[in-house]
N, C-alpha and C positions, 0 to 999 in steps of 0.2 A: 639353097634352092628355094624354100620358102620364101625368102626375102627377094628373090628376084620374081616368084608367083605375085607376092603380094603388089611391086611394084605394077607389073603388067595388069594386074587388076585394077588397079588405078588409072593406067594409061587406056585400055581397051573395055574392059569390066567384064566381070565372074562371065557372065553369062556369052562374053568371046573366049573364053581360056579352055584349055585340053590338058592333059596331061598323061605321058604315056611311063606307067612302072613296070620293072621285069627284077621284079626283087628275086627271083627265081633265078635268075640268069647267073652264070659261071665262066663268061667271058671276061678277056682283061685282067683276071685274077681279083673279079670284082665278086667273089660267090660269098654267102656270109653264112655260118653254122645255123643259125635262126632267120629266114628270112623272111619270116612273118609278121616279127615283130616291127622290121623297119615299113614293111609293104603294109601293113593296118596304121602304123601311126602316120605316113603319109596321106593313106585315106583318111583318116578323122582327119590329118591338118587340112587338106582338100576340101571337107565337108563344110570346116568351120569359117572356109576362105568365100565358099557359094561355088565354086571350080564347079563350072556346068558338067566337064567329062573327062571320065578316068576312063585309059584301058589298060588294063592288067595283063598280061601275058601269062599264060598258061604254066606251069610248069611242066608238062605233059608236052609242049614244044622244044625245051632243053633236053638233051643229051645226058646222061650219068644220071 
């Protein structure tokens, strides 16, 4: 995933890039016992890439 951010940052630049996380989320049998750890180290890589916007989705929108 980084690697294709980083790309696109180079094609359009940080400040055209979004990026939408739902480390919370438990569809697909995608849920992870910690999912904070991967939803904060995405945000630091984000931060370090210039990635103008993250939206995070609540976990309060998930179910269970």
């Amino acid at each position: 995933m980084l690697c294709m951010l980083c790309g696109t940052n180079m094609r359009l630049g940080a400040d055209r890039v979004g990026m939408r996380l739902s480390p919370f989320a438990s569809y697909l049998e995608s849920s992870d016992s910690n999912p904070e750890a991967p939803g904060l180290y995405m945000a630091h890589a984000l931060k370090k890439l210039g990635i103008l916007y993250c939206h995070v989705v609540a976990p309060s929108l998930w179910p269970g």
